[in-house]
N, C-alpha and C positions, 0 to 999 in steps of 0.2 A: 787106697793108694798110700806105700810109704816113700819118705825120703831116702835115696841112695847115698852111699858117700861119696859120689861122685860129684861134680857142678859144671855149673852149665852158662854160658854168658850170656844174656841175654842182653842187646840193645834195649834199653828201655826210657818215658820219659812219663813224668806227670804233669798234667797243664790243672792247675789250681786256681781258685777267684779267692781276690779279700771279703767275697759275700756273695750270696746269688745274684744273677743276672748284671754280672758284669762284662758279660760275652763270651763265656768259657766253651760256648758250644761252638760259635761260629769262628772264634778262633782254632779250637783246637780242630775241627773241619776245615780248616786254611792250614793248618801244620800238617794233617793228611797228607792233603793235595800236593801242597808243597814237596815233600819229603817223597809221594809216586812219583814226582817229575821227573824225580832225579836216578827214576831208576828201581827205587824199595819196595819190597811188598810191606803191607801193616796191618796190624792185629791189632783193633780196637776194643777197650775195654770203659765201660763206665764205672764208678764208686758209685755204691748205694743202690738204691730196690727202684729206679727210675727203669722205664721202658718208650720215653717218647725222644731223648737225644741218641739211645744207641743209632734209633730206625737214620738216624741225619748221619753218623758214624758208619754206620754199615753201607749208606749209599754212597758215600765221598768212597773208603776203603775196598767196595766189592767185599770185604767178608763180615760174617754175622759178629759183631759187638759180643763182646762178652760184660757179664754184670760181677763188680768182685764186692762183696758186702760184707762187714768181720762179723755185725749181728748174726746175719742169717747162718755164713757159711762156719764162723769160726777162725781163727788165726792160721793154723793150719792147711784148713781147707782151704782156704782162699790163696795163700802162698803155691801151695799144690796143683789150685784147677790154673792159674795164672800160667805156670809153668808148662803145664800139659796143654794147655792151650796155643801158648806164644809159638808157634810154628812160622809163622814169615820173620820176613828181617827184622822188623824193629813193630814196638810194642808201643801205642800207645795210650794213655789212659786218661780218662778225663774225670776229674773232680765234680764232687759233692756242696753245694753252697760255700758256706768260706770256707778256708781252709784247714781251722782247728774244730769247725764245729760237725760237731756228733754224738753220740747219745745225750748227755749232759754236759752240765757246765763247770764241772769237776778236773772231767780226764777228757784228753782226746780221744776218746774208743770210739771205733766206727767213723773217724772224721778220716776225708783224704790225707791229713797228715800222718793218722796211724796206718793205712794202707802203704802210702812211702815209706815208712820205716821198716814196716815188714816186710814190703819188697826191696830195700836198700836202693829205692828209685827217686834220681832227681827230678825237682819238681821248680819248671817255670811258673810266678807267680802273676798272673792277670789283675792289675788296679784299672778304676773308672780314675780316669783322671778329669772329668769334664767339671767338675765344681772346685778344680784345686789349683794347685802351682807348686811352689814350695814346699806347703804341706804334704804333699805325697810322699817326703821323704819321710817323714814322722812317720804315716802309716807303713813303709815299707819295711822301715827301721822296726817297727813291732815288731811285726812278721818274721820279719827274719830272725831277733832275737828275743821273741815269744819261748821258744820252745831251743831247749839244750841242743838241739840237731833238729836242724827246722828242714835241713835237705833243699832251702830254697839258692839254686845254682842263677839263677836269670829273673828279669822283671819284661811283662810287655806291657804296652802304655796303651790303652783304648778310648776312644773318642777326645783325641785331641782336636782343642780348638782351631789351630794354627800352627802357623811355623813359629809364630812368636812364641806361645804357649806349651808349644814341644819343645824349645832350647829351655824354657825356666822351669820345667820338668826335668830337664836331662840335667841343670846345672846343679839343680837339688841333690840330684840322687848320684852324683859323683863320687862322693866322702862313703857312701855305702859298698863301694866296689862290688857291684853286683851288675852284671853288662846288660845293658836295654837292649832286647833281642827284637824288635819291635814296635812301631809305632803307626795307631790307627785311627784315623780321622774320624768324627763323631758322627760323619753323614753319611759312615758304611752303612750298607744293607747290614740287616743280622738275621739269624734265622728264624722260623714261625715258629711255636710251641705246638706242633702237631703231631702226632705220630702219622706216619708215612701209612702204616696200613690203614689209617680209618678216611684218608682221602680216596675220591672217586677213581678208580683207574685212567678215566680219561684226563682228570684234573696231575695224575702221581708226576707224570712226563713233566709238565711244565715246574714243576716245584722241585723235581731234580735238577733240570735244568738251571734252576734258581739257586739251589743249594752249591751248583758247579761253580756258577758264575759268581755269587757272592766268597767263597772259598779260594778261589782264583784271585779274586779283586784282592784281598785281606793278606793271600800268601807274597803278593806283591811287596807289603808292606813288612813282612818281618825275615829274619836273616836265618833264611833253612838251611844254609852251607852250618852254621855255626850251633845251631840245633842237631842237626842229627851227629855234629863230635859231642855235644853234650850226649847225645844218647846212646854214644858208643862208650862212652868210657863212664864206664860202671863197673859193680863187681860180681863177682858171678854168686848167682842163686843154687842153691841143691837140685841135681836132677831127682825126677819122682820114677819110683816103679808102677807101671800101666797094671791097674786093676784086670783082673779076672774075671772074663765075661760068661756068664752062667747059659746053659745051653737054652733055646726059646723054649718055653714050655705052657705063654700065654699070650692073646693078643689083646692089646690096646687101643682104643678108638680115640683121637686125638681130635678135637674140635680145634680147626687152623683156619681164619679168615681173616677180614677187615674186623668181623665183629670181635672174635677174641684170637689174639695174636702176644697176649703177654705171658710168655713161658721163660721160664731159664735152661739155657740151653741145658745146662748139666743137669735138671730134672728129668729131660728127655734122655740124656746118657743113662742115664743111671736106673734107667725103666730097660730100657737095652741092656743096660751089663746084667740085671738081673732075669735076664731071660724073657724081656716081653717083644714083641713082633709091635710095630707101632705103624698103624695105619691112621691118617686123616679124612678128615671130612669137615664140609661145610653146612654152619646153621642157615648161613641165608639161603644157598643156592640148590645145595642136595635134599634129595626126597628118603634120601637111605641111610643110614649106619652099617660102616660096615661088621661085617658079624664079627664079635668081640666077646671077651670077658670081665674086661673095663672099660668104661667109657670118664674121658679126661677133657672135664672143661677148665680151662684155665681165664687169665683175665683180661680183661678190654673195656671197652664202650659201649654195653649194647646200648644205652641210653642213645649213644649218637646214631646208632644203625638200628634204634626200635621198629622202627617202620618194617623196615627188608625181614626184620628177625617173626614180626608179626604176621606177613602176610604167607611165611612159608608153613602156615598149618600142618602141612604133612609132619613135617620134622619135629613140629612141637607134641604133637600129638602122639609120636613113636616114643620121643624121650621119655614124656610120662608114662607111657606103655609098659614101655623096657625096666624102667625102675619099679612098675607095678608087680610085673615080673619076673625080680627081683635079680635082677642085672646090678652088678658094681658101679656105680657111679662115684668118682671126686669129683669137686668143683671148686674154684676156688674165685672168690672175687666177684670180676663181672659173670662166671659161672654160675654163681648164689646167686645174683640177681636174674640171672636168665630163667633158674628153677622156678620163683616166686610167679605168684600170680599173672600182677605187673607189672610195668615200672615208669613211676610219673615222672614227666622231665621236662620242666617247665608248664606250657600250659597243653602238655601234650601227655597220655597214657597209652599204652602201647600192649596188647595182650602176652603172657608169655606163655612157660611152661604151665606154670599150676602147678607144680609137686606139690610145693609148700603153699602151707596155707597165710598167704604172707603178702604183702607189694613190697613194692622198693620205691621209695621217694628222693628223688636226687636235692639236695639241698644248694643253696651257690656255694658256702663255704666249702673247699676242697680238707679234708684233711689228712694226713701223712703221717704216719708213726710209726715204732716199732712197736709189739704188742709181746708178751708171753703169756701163750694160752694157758689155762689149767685142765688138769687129765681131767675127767666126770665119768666117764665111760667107756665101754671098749666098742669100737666100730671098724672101718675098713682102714684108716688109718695109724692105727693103732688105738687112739683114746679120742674122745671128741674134746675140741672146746668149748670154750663158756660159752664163745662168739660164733659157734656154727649150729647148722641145724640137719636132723637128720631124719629119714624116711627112709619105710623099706631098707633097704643095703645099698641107700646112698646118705653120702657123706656132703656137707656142703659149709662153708667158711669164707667169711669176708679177706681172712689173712692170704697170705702165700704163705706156702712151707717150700724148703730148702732141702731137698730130699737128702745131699748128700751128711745133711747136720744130725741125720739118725735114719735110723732105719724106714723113714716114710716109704719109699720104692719097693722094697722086700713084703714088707706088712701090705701094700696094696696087692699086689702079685699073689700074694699065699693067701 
C-alpha cells in the first residue's frame, strides 16, 4: 500500500496513562460509550502487541480493535493500516503504559507518544491522582513539557478522593491551561485483566454486561460534548492506495477459539490479498481440519484451556499426523506451546500435541518484550529463528510476526 497525494480527515483521539494501570482501559471504554451515545460509530485501536484490552474495546465499540505497533509494523505501515482501517466516524486509540515509554530509555520509539506524532493525534493524558493534591501538577507539568510536542490537548483525573480533593487537584493544574475533561472517583469499578475470549460463554454475557455498566458509570463522569470537538479538529492524514489482492490459489486453516484467538487482524488480510482462502477451525471443539495447505496456529492461553485442548484427542492426533505428512504448518506463541508435548501450569500438566519433543512450563513471572530474531535457516517462513523450533514442514515460534513488515504472508503461500 502506498500513500496518495490526496488526504483525508480523520476524527481521531488518544487516551494515554502517566504509567500503567492508571485506568486507561476502562476510561477509554467510558469515552467509547460516551461518544455511541451521541450518535458515532468508532474504530478502536490499541498501541503495542497487547490482545486482552482490545477484546474490552471491541465489546464497548461493536467493531474488531485494531493493534498499531511502530516495532512490529514500522512507521509507515502502521500510519497506513490506521488509515485503511478508520472507516467509522471517529477513531479511537488507547495507549501503551506511560506515555513516553517504549522501546528504551533513550528515544520514545514505539511509546504512545511516537504513535501520536506519526498520526498528528491529540492525546488526552489519564493521572492517578489518589496519593496526591498539588503535586499532580508537577507530574502533569512534565508531561506535557517532556517532549518538544507532547500532543497532550486534556488531562482526566482518576480516583479521586472527594469533592475536597477534586477542587485542590483542579486548583493545581490551573496555571497549566490544559482543561480537565474528567473527573473519577476512586470507588469506580474498573475493568478485569481478562481477555473476553478465554471466559466461559455462559460466564461472557455477564462481564459484558459489567463492562457496559462500568463504561456507562465513568462516561457520566467526563465531558464527551467537549471530547469529541477535540477529536474533530485535527489535521488531515494522507489517503493510502488499497493493495492488490492476488487471485486465491491456496487455502489456510486458521485455528480461531477461546483457546487461541490472538491474531492481528492485518496478518489475516494479508493471507487474503495474497491469494489464500481462509477457513477456521476449532482445537477444543472440532474433530476435523478443514482440508488445507496451511495450517495457522496463532496465540492464546492454552494453559488456561489445557484441559478442553487435552481431552479433544481426535484433533491432537490429526495435527501431528498432518505435520507428519508433511502439511505446512505456522504457529506462533501459544501455538508452540500447543505443538510441544505438554504444558505444566501450575500444579497441573495437560497432554498436548507432541510434534516437538519438548513441554512447556508456565512460570508466574509474565514477561513482554520486543525480540529481533536471527535468520539460521530457510523454512516456511522464510528463515527460522533462534527462538523457534522446527519439524517436518512446520515452523513454530514463541514471537509473533507482523506479516505486513516483510514478506512473511507471500513466503508462507509459495
Amino acid at each position: 500500500m502506498k500513500f496518495l497525494d490526496k488526504e483525508l480527515k480523520i476524527p481521531r483521539l488518544i487516551i494515554a496513562g502517566a504509567t500503567s494501570g492508571v485506568g486507561k482501559t476502562s476510561i477509554t471504554s467510558a469515552i467509547i460509550h460516551g461518544i455511541k451515545k451521541r450518535g458515532y460509530t468508532i474504530q478502536p485501536f490499541k498501541v503495542g502487541p497487547d490482545y486482552i484490552d482490545p477484546s474490552y474495546l471491541s465489546s464497548i465499540s461493536k467493531n474488531d480493535a485494531k493493534n498499531l505497533d511502530v516495532w512490529l509494523m514500522g512507521e509507515n505501515e502502521l500510519v497506513q493500516s490506521f488509515v485503511k482501517n478508520s472507516a467509522s466516524n471517529i477513531s479511537i486509540i488507547e495507549g501503551v503504559m506511560g506515555y513516553y515509554d517504549g522501546f528504551g530509555g533513550k528515544t520514545n520509539y514505539a511509546s504512545t507518544h511516537h504513535v501520536a506524532s506519526l498520526l498528528k493525534a491529540p492525546t488526552i493524558l489519564v493521572l492517578d491522582a489518589s496519593k496526591t493534591a498539588r503535586s499532580i501538577a508537577a507530574t502533569a507539568l512534565g508531561f506535557a513539557k517532556f517532549h518538544r510536542n507532547s500532543r497532550i490537548v486534556g488531562i482526566i483525573l482518576n480516583k479521586i478522593g472527594s469533592s475536597k480533593h477534586e477542587r485542590m487537584c483542579q486548583q493545581a493544574l490551573v496555571n497549566l491551561r490544559l482543561p480537565i475533561l474528567g473527573s473519577i472517583l476512586k470507588n469506580s469499578e474498573s475493568m478485569e485483566s481478562r481477555h473476553l475470549g478465554l471466559i466461559p460463554v455462559k460466564e461472557q454475557k455477564s462481564l459484558q454486561n459489567k463492562i457496559r455498566k462500568v463504561s456507562r458509570e465513568i462516561s457520566d463522569n467526563l465531558d464527551i460534548d467537549k471530547i469529541i470537538q477535540i477529536c474533530k479538529n485535527v489535521p488531515q492524514l494522507p489517503m493510502t492506495r488499497p493493495k492488490k489482492f492476488r487471485k486465491s490459489t491456496a487455502t489456510v486453516s486458521v485455528a480461531l477459539d477461546s483457546s487461541f484467538n490472538f491474531y492481528y487482524h492485518d496478518n489475516l488480510e494479508a493471507l487474503r490479498r495474497e491469494g489464500a482462502r481462509l477457513k477456521f477451525f476449532s482445537p477444543i471443539s472440532d474433530k476435523k481440519i478443514p482440508t488445507c495447505d496451511l495450517i495457522y496456529i496463532g496465540g492464546g492461553f492454552p494453559e488456561v484451556l489445557g484441559q478442553s485442548l487435552e481431552r479433544n484427542t481426535a484433533m491432537r492426533r490429526l495435527i501431528k499426523k498432518r505435520a507428519e505428512e508433511g502439511t505446512s504448518i505456522y504457529a506462533e506463541c501459544g501455538g508452540l506451546m500447543y505443538l510441544t508435548k505438554s504444558i505444566i501450569f501450575g500444579k497441573m500438566k495437560y497432554k498436548m500435541v507432541g510434534l516437538f519433543d519438548a513441554e512447556t512450563l508456565m512460570t508466574k513471572k509474565m514477561t513482554l518484550n520486543y525480540t529481533e530474531g536471527r535468520v539460521s535457516s530457510n523454512c516456511i517462513v522464510s528463515a527460522r529463528k533462534r527462538d523457534g523450533l522446527s519439524e517436518y514442514n512446520t515452523v513454530a515460534s514463541y514471537c509473533h510476526l507482523y506479516f505486513d513488515s516483510a514478506k512473511y504472508a507471500s513466503n508462507l503461500l509459495n
